[in-house]
DSSP file (Angstrom, degrees, kcal/mol; ACC not computed):
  #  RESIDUE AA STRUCTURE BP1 BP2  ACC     N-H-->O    O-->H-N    N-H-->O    O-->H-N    TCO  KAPPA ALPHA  PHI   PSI    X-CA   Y-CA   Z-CA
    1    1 A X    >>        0   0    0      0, 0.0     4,-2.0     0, 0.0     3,-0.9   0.000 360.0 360.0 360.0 -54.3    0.0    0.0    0.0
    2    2 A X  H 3>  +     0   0    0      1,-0.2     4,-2.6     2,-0.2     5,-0.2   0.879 360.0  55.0 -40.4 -52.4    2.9    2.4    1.3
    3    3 A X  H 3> S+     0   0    0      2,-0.2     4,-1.1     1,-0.2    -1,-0.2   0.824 109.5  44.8 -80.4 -33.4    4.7    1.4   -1.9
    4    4 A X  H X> S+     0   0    0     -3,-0.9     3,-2.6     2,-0.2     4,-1.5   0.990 110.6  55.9 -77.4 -77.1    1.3    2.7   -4.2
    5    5 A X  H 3X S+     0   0    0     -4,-2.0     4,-1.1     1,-0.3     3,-0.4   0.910 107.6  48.1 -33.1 -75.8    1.0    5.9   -2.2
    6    6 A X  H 3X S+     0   0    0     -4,-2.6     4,-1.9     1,-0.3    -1,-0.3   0.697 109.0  51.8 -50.4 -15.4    4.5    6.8   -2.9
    7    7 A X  H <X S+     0   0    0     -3,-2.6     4,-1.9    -4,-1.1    -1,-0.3   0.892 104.4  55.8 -67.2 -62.6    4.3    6.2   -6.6
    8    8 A X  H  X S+     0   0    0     -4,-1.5     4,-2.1    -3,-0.4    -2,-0.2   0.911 107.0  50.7 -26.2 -69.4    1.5    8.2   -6.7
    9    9 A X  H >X S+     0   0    0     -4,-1.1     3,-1.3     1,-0.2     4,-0.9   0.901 106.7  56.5 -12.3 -96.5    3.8   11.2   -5.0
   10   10 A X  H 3X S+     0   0    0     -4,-1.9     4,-0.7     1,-0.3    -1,-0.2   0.683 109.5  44.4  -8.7 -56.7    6.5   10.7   -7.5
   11   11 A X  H >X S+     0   0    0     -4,-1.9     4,-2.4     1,-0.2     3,-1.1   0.959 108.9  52.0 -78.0 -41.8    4.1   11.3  -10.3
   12   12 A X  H XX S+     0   0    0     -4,-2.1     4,-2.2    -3,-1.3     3,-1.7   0.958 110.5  54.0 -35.6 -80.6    2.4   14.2   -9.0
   13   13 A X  H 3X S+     0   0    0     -4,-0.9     4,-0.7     1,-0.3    -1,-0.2   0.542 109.8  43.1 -43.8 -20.5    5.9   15.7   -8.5
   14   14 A X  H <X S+     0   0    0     -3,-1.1     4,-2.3    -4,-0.7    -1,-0.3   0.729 102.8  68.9-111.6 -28.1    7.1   15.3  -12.0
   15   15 A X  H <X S+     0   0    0     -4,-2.4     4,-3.5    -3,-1.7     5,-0.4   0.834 105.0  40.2 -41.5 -51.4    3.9   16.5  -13.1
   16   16 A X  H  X S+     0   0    0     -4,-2.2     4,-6.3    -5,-0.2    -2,-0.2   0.959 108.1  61.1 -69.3 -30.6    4.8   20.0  -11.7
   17   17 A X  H  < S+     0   0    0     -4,-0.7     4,-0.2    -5,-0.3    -2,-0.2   0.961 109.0  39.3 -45.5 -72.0    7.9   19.7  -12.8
   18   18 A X  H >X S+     0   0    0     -4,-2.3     4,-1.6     1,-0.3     3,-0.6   0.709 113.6  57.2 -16.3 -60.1    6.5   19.4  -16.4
   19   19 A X  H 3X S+     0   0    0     -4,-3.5     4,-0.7     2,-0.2    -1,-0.3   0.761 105.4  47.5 -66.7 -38.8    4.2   21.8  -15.8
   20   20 A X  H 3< S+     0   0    0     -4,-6.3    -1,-0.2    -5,-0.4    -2,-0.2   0.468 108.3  49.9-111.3  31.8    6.4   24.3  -14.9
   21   21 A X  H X> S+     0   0    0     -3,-0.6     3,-2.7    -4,-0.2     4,-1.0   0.729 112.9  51.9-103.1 -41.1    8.9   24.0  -17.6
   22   22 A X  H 3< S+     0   0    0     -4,-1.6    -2,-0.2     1,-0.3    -3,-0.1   0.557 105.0  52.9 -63.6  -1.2    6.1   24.2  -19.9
   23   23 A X  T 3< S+     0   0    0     -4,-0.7    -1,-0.3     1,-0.1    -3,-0.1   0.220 107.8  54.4-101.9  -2.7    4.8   27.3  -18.2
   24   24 A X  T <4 S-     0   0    0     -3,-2.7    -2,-0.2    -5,-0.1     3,-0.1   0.650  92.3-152.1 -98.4 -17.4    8.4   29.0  -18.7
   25   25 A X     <  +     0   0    0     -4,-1.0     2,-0.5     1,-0.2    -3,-0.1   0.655  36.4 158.3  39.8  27.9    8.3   28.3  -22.3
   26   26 A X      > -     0   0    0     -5,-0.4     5,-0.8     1,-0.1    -1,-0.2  -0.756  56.3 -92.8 -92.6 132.1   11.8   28.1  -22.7
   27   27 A X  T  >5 -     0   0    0     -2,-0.5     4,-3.0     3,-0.1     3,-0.5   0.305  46.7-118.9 -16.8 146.5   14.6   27.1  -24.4
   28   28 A X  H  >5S+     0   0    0      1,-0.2     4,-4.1     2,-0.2     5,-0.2   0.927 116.7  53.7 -64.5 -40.4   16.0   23.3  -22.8
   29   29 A X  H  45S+     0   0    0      2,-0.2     4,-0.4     3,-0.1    -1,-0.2   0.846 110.7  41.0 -38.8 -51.2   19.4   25.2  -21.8
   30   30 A X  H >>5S+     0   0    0     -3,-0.5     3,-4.6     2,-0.2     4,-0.6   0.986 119.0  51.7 -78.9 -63.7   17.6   28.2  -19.7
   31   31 A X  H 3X<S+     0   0    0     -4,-3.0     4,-1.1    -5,-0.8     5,-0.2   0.828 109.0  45.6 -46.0 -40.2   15.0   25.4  -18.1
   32   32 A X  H 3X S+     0   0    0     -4,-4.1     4,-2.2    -5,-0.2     3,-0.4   0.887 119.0  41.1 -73.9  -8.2   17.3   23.3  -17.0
   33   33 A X  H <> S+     0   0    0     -3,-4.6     4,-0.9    -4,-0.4     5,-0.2   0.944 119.2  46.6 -86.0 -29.3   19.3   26.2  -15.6
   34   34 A X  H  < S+     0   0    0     -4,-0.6    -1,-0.3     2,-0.2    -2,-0.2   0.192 108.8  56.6 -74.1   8.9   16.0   27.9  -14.2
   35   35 A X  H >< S+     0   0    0     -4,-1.1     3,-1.5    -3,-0.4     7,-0.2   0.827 106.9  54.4-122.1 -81.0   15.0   24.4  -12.8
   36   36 A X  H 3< S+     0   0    0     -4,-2.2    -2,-0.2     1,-0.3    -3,-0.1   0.480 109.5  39.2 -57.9 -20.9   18.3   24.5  -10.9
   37   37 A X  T 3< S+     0   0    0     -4,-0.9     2,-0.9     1,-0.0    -1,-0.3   0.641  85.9 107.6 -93.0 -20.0   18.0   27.7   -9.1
   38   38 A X    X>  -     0   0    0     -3,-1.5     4,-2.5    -5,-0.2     3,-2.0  -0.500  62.3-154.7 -66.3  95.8   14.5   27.2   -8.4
   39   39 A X  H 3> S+     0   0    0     -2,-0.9     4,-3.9     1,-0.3    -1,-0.1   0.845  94.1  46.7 -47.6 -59.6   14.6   26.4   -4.4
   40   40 A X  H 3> S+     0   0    0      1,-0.3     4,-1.1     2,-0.2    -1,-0.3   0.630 104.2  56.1 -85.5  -7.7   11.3   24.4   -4.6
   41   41 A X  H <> S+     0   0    0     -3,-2.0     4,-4.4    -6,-0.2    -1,-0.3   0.851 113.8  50.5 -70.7 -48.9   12.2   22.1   -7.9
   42   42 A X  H  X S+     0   0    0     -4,-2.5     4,-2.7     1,-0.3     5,-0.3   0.965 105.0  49.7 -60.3 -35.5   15.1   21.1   -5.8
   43   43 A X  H  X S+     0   0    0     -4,-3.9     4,-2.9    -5,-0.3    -1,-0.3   0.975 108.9  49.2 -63.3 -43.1   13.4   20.3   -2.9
   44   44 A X  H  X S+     0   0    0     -4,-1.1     4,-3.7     2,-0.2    -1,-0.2   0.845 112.2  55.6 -85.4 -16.1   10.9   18.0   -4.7
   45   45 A X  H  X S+     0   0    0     -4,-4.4     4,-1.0     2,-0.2    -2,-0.2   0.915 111.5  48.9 -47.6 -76.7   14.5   16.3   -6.5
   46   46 A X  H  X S+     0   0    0     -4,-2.7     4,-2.3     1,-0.3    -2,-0.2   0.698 111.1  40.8 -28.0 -50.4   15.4   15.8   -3.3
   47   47 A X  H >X S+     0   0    0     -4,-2.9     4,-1.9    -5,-0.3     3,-0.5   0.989 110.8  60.4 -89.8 -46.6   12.5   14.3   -1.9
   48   48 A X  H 3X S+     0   0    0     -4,-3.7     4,-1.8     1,-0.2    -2,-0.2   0.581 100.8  52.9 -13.8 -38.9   12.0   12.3   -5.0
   49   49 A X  H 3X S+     0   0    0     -4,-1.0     4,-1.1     2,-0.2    -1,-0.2   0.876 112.5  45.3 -86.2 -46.6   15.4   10.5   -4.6
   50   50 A X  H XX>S+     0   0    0     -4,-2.3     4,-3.1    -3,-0.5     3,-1.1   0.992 108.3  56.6 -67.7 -46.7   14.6    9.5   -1.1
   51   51 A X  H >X5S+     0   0    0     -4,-1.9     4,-2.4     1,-0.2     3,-1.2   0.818 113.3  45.0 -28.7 -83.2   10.9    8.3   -2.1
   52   52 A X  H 3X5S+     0   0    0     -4,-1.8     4,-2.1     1,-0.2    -1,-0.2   0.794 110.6  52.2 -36.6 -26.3   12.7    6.2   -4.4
   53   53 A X  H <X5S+     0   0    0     -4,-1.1     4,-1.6    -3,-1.1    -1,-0.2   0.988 114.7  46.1 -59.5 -56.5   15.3    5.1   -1.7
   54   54 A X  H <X5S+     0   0    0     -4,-3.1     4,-1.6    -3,-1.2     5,-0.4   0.931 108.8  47.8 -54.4 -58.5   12.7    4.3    0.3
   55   55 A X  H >X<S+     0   0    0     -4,-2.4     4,-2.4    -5,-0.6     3,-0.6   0.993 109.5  55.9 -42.9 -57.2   10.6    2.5   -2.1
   56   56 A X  H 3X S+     0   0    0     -4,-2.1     4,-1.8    -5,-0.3    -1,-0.2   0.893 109.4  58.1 -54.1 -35.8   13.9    0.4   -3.2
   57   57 A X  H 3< S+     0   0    0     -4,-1.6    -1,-0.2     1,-0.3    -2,-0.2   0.742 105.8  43.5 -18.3 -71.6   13.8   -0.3    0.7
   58   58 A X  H <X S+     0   0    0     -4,-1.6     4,-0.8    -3,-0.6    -1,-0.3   0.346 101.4  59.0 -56.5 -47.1   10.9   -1.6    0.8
   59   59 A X  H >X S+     0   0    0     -4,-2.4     4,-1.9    -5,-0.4     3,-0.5   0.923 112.1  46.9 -82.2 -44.5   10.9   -3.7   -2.0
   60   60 A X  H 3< S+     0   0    0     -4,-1.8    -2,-0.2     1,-0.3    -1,-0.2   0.522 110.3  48.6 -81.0   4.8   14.2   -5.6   -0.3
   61   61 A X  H 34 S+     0   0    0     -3,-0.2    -1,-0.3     3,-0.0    -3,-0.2   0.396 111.8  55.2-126.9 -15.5   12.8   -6.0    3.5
   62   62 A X  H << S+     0   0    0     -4,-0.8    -2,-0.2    -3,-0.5    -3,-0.1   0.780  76.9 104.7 -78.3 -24.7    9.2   -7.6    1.7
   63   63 A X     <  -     0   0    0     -4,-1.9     2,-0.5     1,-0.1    -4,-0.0  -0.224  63.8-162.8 -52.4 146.2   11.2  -10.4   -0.3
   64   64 A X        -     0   0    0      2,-0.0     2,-0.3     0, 0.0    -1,-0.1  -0.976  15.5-120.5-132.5 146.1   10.1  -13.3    2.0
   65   65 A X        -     0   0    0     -2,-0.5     2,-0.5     1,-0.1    -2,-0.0  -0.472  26.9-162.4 -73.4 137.2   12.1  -16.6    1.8
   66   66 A X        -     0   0    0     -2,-0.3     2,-0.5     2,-0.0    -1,-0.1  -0.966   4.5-151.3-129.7 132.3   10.1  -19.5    0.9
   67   67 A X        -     0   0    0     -2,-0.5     2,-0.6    12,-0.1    11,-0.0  -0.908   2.8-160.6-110.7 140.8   11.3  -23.1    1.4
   68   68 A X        +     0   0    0     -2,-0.5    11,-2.2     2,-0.0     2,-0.4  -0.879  16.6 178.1-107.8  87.6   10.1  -26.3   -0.9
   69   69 A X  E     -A   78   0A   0     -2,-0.6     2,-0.8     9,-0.2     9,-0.2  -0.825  16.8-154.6 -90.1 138.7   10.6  -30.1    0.7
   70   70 A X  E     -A   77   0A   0      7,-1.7     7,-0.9    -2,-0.4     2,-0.8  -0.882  11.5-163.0-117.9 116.3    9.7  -32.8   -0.8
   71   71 A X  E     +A   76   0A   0     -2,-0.8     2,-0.4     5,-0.2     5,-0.2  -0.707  21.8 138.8 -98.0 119.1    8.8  -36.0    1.5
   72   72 A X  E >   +A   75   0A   0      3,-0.9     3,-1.7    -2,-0.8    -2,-0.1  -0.972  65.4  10.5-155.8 142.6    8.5  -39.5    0.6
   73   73 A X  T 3  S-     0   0    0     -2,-0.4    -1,-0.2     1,-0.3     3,-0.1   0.901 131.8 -55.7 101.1  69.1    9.3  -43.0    1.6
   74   74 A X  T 3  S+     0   0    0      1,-0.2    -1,-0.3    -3,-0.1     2,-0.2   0.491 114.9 117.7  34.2  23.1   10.2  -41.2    5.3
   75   75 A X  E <   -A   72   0A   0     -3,-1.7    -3,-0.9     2,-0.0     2,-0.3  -0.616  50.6-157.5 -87.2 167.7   12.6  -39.0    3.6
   76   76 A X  E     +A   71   0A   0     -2,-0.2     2,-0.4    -5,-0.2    -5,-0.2  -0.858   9.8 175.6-136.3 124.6   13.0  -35.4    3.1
   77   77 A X  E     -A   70   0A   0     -7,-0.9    -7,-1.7    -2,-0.3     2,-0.0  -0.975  26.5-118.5-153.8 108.8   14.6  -33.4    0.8
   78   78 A X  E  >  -A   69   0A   0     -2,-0.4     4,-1.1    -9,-0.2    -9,-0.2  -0.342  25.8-127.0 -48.0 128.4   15.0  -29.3    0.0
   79   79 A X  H  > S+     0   0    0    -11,-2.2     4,-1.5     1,-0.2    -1,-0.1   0.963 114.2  51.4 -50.1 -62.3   13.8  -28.0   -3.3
   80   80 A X  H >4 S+     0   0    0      2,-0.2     3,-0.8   -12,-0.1     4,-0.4   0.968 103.5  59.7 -67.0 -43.2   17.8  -26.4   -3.3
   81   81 A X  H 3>>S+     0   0    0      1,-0.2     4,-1.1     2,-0.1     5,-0.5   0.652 103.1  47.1 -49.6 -87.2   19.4  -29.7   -2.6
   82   82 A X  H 3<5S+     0   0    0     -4,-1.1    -1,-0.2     2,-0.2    -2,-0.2   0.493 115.3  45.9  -5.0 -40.2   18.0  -31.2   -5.5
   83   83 A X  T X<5S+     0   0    0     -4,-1.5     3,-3.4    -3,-0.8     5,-0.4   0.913 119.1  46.5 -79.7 -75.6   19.2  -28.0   -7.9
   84   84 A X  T 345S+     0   0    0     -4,-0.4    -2,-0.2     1,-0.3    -3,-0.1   0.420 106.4  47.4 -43.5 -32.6   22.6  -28.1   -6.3
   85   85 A X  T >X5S+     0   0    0     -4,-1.1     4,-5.2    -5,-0.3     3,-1.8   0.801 113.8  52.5 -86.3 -53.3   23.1  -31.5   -6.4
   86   86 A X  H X><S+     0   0    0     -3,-3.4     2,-3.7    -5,-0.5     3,-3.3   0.827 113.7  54.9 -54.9 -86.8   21.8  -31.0  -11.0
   87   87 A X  H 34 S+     0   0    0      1,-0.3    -1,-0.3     2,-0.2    -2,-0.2   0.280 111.8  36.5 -68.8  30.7   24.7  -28.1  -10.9
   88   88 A X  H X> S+     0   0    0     -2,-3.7     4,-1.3    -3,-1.8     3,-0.6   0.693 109.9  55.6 -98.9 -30.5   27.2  -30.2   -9.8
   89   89 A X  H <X S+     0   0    0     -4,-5.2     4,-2.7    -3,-3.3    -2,-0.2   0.910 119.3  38.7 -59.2 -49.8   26.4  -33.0  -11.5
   90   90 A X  H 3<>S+     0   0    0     -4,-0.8     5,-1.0     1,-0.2    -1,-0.2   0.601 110.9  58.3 -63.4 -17.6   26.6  -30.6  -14.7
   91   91 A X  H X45S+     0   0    0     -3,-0.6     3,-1.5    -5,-0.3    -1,-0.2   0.961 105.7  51.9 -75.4 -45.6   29.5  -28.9  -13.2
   92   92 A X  H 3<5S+     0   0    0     -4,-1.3    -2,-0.2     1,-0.3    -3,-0.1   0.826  96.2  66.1 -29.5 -67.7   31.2  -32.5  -13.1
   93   93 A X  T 3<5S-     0   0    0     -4,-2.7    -1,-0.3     1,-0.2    -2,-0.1   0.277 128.3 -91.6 -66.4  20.2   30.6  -33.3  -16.8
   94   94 A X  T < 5S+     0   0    0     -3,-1.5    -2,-0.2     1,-0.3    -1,-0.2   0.315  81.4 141.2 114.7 -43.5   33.0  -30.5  -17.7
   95   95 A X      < -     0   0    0     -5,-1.0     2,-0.3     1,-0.1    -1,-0.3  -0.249  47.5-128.3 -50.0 132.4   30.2  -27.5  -18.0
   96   96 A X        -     0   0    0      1,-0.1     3,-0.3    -2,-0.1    -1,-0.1  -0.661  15.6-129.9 -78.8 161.2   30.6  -24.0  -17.0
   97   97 A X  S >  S+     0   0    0     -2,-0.3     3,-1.9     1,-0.2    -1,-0.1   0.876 108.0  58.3 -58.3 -50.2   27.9  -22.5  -14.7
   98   98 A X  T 3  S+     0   0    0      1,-0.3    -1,-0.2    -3,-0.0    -3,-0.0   0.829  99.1  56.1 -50.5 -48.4   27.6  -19.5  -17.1
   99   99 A X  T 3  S+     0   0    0     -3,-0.3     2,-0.6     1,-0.1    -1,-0.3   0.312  85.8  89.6-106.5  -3.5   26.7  -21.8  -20.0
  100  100 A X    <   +     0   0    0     -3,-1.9     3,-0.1     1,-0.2    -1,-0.1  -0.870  48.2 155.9 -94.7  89.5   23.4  -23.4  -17.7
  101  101 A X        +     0   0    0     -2,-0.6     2,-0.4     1,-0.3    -1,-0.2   0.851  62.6  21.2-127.1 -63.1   20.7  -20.7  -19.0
  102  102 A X        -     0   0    0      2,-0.0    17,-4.7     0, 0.0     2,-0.3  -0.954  67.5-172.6-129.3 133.2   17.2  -22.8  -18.3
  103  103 A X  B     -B  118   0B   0     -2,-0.4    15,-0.2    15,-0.2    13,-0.1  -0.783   4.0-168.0-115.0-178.4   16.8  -26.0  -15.8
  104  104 A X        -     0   0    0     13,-1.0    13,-0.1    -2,-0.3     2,-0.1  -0.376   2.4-156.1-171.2  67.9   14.0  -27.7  -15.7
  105  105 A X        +     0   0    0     11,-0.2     2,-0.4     9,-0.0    11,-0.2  -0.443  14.3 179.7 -90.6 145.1   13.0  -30.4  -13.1
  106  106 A X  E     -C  115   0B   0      9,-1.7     9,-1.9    -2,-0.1     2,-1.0  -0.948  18.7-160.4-137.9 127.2   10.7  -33.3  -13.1
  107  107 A X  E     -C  114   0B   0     -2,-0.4     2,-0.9     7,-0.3     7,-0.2  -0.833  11.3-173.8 -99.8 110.4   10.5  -35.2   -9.6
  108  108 A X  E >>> -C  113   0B   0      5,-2.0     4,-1.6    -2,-1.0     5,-1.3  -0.518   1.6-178.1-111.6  83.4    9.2  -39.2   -9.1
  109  109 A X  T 345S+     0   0    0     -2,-0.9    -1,-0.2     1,-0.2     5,-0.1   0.727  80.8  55.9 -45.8 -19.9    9.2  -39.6   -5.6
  110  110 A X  T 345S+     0   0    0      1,-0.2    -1,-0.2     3,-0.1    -2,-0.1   0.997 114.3  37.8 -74.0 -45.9    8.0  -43.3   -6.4
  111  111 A X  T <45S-     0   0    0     -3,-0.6    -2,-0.2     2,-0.1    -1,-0.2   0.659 107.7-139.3 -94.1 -27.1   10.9  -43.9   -8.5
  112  112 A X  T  <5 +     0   0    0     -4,-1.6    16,-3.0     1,-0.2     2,-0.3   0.741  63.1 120.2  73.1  26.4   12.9  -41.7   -5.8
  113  113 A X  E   < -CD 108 127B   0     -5,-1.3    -5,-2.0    14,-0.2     2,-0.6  -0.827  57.5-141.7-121.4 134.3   14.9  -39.9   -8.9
  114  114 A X  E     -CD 107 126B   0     12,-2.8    12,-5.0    -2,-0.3     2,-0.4  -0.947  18.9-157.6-104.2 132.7   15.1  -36.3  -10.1
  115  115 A X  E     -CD 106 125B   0     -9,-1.9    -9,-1.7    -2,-0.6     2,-0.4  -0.825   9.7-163.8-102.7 151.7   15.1  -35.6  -14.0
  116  116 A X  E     - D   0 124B   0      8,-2.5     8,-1.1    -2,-0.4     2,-0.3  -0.969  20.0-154.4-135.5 145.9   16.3  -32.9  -15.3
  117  117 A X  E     - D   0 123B   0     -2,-0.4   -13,-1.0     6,-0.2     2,-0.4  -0.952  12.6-158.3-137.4 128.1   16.3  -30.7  -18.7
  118  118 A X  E >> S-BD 103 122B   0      4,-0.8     4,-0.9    -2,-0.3     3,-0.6  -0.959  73.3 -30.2-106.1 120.2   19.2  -28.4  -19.4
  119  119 A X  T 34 S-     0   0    0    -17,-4.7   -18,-0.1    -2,-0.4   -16,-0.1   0.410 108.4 -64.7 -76.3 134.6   18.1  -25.8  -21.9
  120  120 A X  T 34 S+     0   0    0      2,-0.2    -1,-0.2     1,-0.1     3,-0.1   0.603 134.6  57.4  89.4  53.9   15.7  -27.5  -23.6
  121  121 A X  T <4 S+     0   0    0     -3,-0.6    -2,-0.2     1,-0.5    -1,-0.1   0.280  81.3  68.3-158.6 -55.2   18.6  -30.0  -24.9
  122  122 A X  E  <  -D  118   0B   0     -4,-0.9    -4,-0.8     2,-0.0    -1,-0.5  -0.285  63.2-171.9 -86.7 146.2   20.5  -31.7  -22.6
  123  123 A X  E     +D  117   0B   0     -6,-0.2     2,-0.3    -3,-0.1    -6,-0.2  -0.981  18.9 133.2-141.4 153.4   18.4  -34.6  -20.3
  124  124 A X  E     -D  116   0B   0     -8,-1.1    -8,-2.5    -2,-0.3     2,-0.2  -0.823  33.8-141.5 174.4 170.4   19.6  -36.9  -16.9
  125  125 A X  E     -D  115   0B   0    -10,-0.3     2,-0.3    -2,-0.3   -10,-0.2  -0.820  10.2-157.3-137.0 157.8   18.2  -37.9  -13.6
  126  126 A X  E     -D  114   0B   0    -12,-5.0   -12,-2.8    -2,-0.2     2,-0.4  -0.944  28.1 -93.3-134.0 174.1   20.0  -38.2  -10.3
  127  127 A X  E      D  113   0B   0     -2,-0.3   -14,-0.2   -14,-0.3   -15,-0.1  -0.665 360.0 360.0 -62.3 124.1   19.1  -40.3   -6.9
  128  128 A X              0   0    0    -16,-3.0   -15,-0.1    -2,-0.4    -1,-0.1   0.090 360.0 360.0 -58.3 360.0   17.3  -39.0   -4.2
C-alpha cells in the first residue's frame, strides 16, 4: 500500500515539474538552468530520490524466503538440494555454470529420482 501511495507522490511531483517548464516556455538550456536555481524544484528532486530510496527499501525487506521439501518414503529433501546436487552433477561433466541458462525439473518420488532438462537440450536424472 505504502509502496502505491508513494508512486502516486512521484508522479504528481514530476507532473509540476513538467508543468512548470512548460509554463516558462523556454529554451532546454535556460529550463534546465531555471529548474536549478528554483529552491522548490530542488526540494521536490530531493524528496524524490529519497521516495525512491525508500521504495527500493521496501521492496528488499518484503522479499520473504520460501522453502520447498519434498517427502517420501520417510525422507526429506529441499527443493535447493536437489538444484545443487543438477549443478554439480553438470559442473562435473565439464560444464561451466555460465553456459546453464534454463533448468528444468521433473521429480518421481515413487521412482525416488530427479530428472532434469538443461536448456531444452541436454536430459539426466540423479538419486534422491
Amino acid at each position: 500500500m505504502a509502496s502505491k501511495r508513494l508512486k502516486k507522490k512521484i508522479l504528481k511531483r514530476q507532473e509540476m515539474i513538467l508543468d512548470h517548464r512548460a509554463k516558462a516556455q523556454t529554451p532546454a538550456a535556460q529550463t534546465a538552468q531555471t529548474d536549478a536555481n528554483h529552491p522548490e524544484i530542488q526540494d521536490m528532486r530531493k524528496e524524490n530520490d529519497e521516495m525512491g530510496k525508500e521504495l527500493a527499501e521496501k521492496k528488499t525487506t518484503a522479499a520473504k524466503k520460501t522453502m520447498v521439501y519434498i517427502q517420501f518414503q520417510g525422507k526429506e529433501i529441499e527443493e535447493q538440494e536437489i538444484i545443487g546436487m543438477i549443478k554439480k552433477t553438470w559442473k562435473d561433466q565439464g560444464n561451466m555454470m555460465k553456459d546453464l541458462k534454463e533448468l528444468s525439473v521433473y521429480i518421481k518420488t515413487e521412482e525416488a529420482k530427479a530428472y532434469y532438462v538443461i536448456n531444452g537440450e541436454i536430459s539426466g536424472s540423479i538419486d534422491l
